[in-house]
Chimera marker file (.cmm) of the C-alpha trace (Angstrom):
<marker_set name="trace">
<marker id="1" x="17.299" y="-43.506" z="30.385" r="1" g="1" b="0" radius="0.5"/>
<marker id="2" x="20.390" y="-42.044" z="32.322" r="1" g="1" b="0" radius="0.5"/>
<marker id="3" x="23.552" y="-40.327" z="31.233" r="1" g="1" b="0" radius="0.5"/>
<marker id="4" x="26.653" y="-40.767" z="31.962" r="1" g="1" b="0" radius="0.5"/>
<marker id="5" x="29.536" y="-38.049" z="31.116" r="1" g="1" b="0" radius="0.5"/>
<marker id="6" x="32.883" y="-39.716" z="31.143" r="1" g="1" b="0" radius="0.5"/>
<marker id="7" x="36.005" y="-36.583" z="31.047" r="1" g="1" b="0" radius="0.5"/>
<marker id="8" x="38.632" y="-39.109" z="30.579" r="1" g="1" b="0" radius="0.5"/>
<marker id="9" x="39.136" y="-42.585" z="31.209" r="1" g="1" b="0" radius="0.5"/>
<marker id="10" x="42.123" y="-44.203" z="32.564" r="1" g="1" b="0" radius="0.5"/>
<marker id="11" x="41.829" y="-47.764" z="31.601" r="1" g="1" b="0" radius="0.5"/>
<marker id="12" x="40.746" y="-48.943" z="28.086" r="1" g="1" b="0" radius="0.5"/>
<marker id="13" x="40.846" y="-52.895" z="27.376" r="1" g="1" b="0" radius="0.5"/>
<marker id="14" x="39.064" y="-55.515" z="25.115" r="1" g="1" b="0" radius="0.5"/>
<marker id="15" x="37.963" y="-58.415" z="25.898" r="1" g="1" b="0" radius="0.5"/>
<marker id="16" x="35.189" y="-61.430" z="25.176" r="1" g="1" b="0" radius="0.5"/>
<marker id="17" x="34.343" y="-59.485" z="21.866" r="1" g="1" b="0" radius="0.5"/>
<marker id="18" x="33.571" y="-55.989" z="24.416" r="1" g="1" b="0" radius="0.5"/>
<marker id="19" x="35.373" y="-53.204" z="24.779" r="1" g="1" b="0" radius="0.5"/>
<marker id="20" x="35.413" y="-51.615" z="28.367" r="1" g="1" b="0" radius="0.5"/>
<marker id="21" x="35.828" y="-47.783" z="29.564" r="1" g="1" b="0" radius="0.5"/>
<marker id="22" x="37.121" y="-47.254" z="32.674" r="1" g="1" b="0" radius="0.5"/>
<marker id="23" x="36.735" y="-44.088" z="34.561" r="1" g="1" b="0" radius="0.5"/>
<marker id="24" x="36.872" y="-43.037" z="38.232" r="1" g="1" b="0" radius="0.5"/>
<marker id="25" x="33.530" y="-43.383" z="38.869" r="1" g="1" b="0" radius="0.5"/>
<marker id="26" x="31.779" y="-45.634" z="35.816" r="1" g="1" b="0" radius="0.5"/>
<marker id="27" x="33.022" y="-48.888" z="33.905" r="1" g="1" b="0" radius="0.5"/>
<marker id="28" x="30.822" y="-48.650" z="30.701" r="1" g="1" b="0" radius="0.5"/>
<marker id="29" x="30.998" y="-51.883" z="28.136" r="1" g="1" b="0" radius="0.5"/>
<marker id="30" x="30.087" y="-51.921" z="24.678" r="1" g="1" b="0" radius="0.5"/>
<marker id="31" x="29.766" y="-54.958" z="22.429" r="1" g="1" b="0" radius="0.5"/>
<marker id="32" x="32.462" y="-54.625" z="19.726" r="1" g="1" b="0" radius="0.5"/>
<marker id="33" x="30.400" y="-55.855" z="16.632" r="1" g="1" b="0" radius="0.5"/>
<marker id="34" x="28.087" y="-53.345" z="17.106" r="1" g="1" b="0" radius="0.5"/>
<marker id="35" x="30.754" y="-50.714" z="17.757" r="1" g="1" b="0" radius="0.5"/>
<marker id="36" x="32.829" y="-51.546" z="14.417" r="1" g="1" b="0" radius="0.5"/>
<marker id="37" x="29.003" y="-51.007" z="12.808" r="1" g="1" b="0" radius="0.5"/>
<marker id="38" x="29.028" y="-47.278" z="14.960" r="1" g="1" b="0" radius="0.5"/>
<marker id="39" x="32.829" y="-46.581" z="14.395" r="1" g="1" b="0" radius="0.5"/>
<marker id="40" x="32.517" y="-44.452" z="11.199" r="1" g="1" b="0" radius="0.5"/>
<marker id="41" x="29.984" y="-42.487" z="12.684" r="1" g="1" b="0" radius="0.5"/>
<marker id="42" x="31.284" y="-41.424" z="16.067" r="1" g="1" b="0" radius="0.5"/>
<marker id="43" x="34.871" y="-41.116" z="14.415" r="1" g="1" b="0" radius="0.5"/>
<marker id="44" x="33.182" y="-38.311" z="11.564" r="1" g="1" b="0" radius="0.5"/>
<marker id="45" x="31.372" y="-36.535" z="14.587" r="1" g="1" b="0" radius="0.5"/>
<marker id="46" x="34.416" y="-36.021" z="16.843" r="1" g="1" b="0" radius="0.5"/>
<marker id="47" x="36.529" y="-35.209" z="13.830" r="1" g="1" b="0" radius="0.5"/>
<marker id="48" x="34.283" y="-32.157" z="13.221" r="1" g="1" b="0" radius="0.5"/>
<marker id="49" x="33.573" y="-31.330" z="16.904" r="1" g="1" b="0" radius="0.5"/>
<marker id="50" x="37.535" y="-31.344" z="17.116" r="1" g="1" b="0" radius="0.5"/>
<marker id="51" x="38.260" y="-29.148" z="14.197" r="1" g="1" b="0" radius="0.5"/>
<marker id="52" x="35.211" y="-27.309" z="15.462" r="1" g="1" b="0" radius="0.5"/>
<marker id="53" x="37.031" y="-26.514" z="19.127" r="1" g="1" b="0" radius="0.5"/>
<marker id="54" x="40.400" y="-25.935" z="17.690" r="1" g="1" b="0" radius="0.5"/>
<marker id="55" x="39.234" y="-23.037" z="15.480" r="1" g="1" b="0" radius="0.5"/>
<marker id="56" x="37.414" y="-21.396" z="18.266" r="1" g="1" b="0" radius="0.5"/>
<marker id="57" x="40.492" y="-21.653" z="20.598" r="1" g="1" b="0" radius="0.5"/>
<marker id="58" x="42.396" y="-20.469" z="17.918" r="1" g="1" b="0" radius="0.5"/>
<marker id="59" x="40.527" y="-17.444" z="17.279" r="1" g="1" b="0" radius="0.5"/>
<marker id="60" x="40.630" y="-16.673" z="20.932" r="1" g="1" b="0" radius="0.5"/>
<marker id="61" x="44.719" y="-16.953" z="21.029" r="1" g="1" b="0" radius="0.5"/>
<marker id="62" x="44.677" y="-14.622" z="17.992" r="1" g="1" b="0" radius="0.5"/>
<marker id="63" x="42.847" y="-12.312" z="19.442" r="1" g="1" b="0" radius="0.5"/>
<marker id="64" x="44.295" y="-11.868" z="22.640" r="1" g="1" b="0" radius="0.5"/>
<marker id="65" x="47.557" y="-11.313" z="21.147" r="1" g="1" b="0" radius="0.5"/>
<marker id="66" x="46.170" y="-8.352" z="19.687" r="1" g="1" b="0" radius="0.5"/>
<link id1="1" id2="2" r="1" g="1" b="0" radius="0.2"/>
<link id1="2" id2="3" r="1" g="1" b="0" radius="0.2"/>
<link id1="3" id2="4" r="1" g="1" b="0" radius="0.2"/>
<link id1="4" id2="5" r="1" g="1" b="0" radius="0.2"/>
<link id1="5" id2="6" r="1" g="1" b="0" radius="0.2"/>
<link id1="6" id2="7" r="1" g="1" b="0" radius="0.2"/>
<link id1="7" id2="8" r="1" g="1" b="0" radius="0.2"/>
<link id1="8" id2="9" r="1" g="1" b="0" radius="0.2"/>
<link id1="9" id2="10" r="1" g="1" b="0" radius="0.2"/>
<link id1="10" id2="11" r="1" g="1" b="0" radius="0.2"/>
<link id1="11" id2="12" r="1" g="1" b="0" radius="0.2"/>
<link id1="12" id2="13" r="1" g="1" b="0" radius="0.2"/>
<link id1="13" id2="14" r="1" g="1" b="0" radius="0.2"/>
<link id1="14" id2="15" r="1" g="1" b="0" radius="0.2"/>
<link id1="15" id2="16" r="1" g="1" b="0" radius="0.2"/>
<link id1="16" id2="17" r="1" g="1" b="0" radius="0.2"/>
<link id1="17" id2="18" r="1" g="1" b="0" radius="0.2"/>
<link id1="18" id2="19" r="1" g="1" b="0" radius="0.2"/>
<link id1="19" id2="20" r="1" g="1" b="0" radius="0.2"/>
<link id1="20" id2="21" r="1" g="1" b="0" radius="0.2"/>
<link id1="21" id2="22" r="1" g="1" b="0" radius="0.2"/>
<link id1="22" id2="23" r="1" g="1" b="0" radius="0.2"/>
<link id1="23" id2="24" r="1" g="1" b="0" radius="0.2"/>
<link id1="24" id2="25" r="1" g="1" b="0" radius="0.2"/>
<link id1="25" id2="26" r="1" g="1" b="0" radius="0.2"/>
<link id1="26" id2="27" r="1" g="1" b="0" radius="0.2"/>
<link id1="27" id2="28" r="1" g="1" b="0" radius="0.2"/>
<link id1="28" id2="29" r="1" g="1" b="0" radius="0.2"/>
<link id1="29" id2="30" r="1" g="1" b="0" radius="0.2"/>
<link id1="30" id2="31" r="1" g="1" b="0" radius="0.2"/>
<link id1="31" id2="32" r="1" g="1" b="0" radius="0.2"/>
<link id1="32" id2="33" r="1" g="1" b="0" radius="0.2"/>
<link id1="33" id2="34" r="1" g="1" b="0" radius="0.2"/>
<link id1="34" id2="35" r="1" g="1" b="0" radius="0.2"/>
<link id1="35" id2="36" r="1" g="1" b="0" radius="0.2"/>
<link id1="36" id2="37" r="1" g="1" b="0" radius="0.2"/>
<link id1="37" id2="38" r="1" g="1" b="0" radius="0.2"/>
<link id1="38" id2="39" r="1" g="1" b="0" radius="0.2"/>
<link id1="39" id2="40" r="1" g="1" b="0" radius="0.2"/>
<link id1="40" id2="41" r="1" g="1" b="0" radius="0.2"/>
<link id1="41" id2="42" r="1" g="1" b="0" radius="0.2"/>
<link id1="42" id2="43" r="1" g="1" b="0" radius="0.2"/>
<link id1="43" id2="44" r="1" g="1" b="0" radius="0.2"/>
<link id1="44" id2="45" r="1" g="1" b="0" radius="0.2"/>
<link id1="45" id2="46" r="1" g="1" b="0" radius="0.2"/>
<link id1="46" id2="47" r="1" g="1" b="0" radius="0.2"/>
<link id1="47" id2="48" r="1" g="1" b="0" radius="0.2"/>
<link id1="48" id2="49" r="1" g="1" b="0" radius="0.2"/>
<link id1="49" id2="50" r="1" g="1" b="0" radius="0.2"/>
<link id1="50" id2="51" r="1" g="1" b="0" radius="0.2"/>
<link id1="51" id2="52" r="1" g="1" b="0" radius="0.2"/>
<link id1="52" id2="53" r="1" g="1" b="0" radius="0.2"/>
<link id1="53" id2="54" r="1" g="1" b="0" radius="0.2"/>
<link id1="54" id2="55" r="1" g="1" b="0" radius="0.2"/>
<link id1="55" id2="56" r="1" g="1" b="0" radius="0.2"/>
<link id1="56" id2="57" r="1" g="1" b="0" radius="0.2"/>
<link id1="57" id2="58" r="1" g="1" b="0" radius="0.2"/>
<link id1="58" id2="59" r="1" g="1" b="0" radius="0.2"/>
<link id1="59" id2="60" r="1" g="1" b="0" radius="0.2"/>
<link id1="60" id2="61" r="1" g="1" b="0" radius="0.2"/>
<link id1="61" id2="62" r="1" g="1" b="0" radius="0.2"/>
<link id1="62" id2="63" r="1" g="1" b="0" radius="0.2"/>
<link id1="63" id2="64" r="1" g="1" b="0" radius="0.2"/>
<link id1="64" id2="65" r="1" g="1" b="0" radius="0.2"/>
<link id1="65" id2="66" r="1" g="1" b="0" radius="0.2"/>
</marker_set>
C-alpha cells in the first residue's frame, strides 16, 4: 500500500455518488456512501487534532510575548 499526503487541494466536486480531491499532483476519489458511513469519524479526529494544534501555537505566542 502507498501514501499519498495531500497539503491542500484546489478543486473539490461530487459527482456519480463520488466525491473527488484534487491536488497538484493527485486526484483521489472516494465513494460517498461509504464516506457518509466514515464522516463522524474523520470529522471527531480532526476536531481534536485541530484543538490539539491551536493550543500548542497558542502557548508558543504566549510565550514569546514574554
Amino acid at each position: 500500500m502507498s501514501n499519498i499526503y495531500i497539503h491542500e487541494t484546489h478543486t473539490i466536486y461530487a459527482d456519480n455518488n463520488e466525491l473527488h480531491l484534487v491536488s497538484d499532483s493527485h486526484h483521489i476519489v472516494i465513494n460517498i456512501d461509504t464516506f457518509m458511513h466514515d464522516l463522524p469519524t474523520i470529522v471527531s479526529l480532526c476536531t481534536k487534532e485541530h484543538k490539539k494544534t491551536n493550543k500548542e501555537l497558542y502557548k508558543r505566542l504566549k510565550q514569546s510575548l514574554k
